[in-house]
Each structure stands twice: as structure tokens, then as C-alpha cells.
C-alpha positions as CSV (number, residue, x, y, z in Angstrom):
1,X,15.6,0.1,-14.8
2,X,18.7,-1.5,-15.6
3,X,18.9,-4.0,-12.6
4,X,17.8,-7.2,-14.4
5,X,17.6,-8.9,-10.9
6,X,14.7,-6.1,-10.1
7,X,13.1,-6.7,-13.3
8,X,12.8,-10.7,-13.2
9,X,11.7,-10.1,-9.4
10,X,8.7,-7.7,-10.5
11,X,7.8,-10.0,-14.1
12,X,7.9,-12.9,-10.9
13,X,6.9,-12.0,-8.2
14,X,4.8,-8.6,-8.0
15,X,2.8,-9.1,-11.6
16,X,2.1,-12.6,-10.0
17,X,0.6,-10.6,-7.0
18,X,-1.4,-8.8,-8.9
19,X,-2.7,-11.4,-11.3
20,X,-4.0,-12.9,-8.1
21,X,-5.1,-10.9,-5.9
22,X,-6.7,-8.7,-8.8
23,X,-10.6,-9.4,-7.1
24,X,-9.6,-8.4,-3.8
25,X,-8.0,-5.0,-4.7
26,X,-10.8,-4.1,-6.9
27,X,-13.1,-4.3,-4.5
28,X,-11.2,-3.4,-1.6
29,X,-9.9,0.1,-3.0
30,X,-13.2,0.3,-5.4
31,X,-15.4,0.3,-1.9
32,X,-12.9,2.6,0.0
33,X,-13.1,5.7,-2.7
34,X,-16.9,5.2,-2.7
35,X,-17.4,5.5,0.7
36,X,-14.8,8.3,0.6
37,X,-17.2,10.1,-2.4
38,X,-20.6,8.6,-3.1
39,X,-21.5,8.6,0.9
40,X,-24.6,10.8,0.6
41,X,-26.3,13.0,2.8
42,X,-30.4,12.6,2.6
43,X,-32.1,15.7,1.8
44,X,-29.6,18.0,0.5
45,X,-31.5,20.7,-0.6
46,X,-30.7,22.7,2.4
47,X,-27.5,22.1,2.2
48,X,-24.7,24.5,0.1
49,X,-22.2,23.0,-2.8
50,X,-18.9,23.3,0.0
51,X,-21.0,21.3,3.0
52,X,-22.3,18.2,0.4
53,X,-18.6,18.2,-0.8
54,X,-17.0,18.1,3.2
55,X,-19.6,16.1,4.2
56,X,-18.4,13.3,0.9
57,X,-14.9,14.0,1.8
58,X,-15.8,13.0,6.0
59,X,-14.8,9.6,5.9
60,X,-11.1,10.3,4.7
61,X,-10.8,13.3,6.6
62,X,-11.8,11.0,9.7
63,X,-8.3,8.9,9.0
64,X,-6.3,12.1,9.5
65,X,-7.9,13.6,11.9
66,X,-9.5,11.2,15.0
67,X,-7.5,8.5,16.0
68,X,-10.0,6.2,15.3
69,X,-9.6,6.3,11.9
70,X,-6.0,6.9,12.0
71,X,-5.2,3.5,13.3
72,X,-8.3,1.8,10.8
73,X,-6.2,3.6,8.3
74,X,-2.7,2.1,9.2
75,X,-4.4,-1.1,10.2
76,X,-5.4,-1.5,6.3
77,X,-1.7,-0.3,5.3
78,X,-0.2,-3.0,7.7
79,X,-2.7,-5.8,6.4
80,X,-2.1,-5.1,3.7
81,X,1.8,-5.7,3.4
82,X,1.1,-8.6,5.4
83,X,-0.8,-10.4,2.6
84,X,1.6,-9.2,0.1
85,X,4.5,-11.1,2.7
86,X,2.2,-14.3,2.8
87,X,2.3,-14.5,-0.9
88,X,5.8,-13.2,-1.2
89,X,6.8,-16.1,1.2
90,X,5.1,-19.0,-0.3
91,X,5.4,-18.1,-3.9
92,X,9.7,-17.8,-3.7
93,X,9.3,-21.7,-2.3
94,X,7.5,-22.6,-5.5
95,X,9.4,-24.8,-7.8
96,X,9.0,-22.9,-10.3
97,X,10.8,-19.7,-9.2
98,X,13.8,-21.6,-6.9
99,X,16.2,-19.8,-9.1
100,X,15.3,-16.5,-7.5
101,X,16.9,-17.6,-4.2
102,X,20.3,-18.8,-6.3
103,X,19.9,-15.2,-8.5
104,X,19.1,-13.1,-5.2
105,X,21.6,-15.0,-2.7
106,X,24.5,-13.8,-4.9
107,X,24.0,-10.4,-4.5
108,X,25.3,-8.3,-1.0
109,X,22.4,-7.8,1.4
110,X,22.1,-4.4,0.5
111,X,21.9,-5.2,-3.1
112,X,18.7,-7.7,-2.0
113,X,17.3,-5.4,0.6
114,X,17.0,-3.0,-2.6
115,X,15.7,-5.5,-4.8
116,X,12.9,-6.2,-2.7
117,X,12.5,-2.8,-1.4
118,X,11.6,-1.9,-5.1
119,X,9.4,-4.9,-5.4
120,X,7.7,-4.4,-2.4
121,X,7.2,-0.4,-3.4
122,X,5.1,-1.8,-6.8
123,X,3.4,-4.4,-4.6
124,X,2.2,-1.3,-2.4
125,X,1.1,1.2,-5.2
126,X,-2.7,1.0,-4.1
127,X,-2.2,1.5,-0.9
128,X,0.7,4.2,-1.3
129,X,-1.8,6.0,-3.6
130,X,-4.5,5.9,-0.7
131,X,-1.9,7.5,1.8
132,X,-1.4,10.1,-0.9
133,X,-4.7,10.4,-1.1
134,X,-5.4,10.8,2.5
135,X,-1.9,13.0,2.8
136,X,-3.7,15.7,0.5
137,X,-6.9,15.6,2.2
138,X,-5.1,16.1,5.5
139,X,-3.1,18.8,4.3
140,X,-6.2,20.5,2.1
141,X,-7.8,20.6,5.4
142,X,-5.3,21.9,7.9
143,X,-4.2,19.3,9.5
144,X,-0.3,18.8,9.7
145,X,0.7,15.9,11.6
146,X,-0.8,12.6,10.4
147,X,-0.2,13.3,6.8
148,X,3.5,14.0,7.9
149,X,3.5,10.5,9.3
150,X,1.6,8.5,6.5
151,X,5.1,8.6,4.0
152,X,7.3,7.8,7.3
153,X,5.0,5.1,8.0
154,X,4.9,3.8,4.5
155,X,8.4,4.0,3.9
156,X,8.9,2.2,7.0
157,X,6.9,-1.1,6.5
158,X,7.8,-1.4,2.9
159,X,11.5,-1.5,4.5
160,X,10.9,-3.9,7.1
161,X,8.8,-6.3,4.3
162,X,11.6,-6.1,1.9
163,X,14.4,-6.8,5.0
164,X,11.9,-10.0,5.5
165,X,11.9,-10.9,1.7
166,X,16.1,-10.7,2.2
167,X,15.8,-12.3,5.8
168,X,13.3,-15.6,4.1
169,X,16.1,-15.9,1.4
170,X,18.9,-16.1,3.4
């Protein structure tokens, strides 16, 4: 990473997010893969080794599948990048970190719009690996179309985040 601007944003901004937010994604992702594995069926003698492990892998299949859980699924991803805006947007007004908006503003916009977009891409790891996630389940299972839209999805609101991190700043 040879981008210094890049590198001061992420030592700033997305280890900052992390730091404190460190409770929230602990127990929000530590909750989601239990549910997605530890979600046991009583009595399951009668059942074979492949049903216990479809029947643990039924709540993430669920978010590919029935669009119920499709749009719980993008829900999270959206909320998601929405708290990461919130603190985005009030910690670049900090006193503290003003000389981001003199060190960003002096770059093109496509120059910040890449800045951020990189920022915003570590911001969204755990919720990129969860779309993985879901993405391999989907395609494990036969099903074609959701985890073809997950990445597009992705892609597309860590985009329109960055272009508000560039739009806040300028």
C-alpha cells in the first residue's frame, strides 16, 4: 500500500471503528455463525450425518433462498454500512483528525472516492466475509441467483458510502 493518504485514513478512521465498535461485532457476527451452526435439532438419533448438517446450515441457506431472508440478509449489510457512515461522519468533524479534510480535499475526487472506497472495503470485512459466507452456501446448494447478487450488492453500497465520505468532505 503505497498511498500514504489510504494508510493515515485506515490508522484513523477504520482501526478507530473497530476499537469501538469491537462489542457490537463480537456479538453480532458471534450470534449470527451460531445460529448458522449450533441451531440444533432435538432428538437426533433418527436423523442421518447429511440431514443434522442441512438442517445446521438452514438458517443461511434461508438468506439465499426465500426472500424473507434475502432481504433480513441485505437489511444487516445495509445497517450495517450505515453505522459505519454515522461514525465515519462524526469522527472526520473531530478536532482531532481536521487535517484529514485538508489532506483528502487536495486530492481529485477520484483520488478520494478511492481512498474511501478502500477504507470503507476494511470497515466491511465482517460483513463481506458473511456474504462470502452465504455466497458459498448458495452455490454449495444449487442456487444461482442471490449469491450472484450478494458481491454486486456489496460492491455497490461500499461505493455509494465511500462517494458519501468524498461528498461530507467536500
Amino acid at each position: 500500500m503505497k498511498k500514504p493518504v489510504i494508510r493515515v485514513l485506515l490508522k484513523v478512521v477504520a482501526s478507530g471503528f473497530y476499537q469501538e465498535h469491537t462489542g457490537l461485532l463480537l456479538a453480532l457476527f458471534i450470534l449470527i455463525f451460531c445460529n448458522f451452526f449450533y441451531t440444533s435439532v432435538l432428538n437426533q438419533t433418527h436423523l442421518t450425518q447429511q440431514q443434522i448438517t442441512l438442517n445446521a446450515l438452514k438458517l443461511v441457506l434461508t438468506t439465499v433462498s426465500e426472500p424473507l431472508g434475502v432481504v433480513f440478509l441485505l437489511s444487516l449489510f445495509l445497517l450495517y454500512s450505515v453505522k459505519c457512515g454515522q461514525y465515519v461522519a462524526r469522527r472526520v468533524k473531530q478536532v482531532d483528525v481536521q487535517f484529514l479534510a485538508y489532506s483528502i480535499t487536495a486530492l481529485s475526487w477520484g483520488r478520494q472516492l478511492q481512498a474511501w472506497f478502500v477504507v470503507q472495503l476494511v470497515m466491511s470485512l465482517p460483513i463481506v466475509g458473511l456474504g462470502l459466507f452465504a455466497m458459498l452456501i448458495g452455490f454449495t446448494f444449487g442456487h444461482r441467483l442471490i449469491p450472484l447478487l450478494i458481491p454486486i450488492y456489496l460492491l455497490g453500497l461500499i461505493g455509494s458510502v465511500a462517494g458519501y465520505y468524498t461528498y461530507l468532505l467536500n
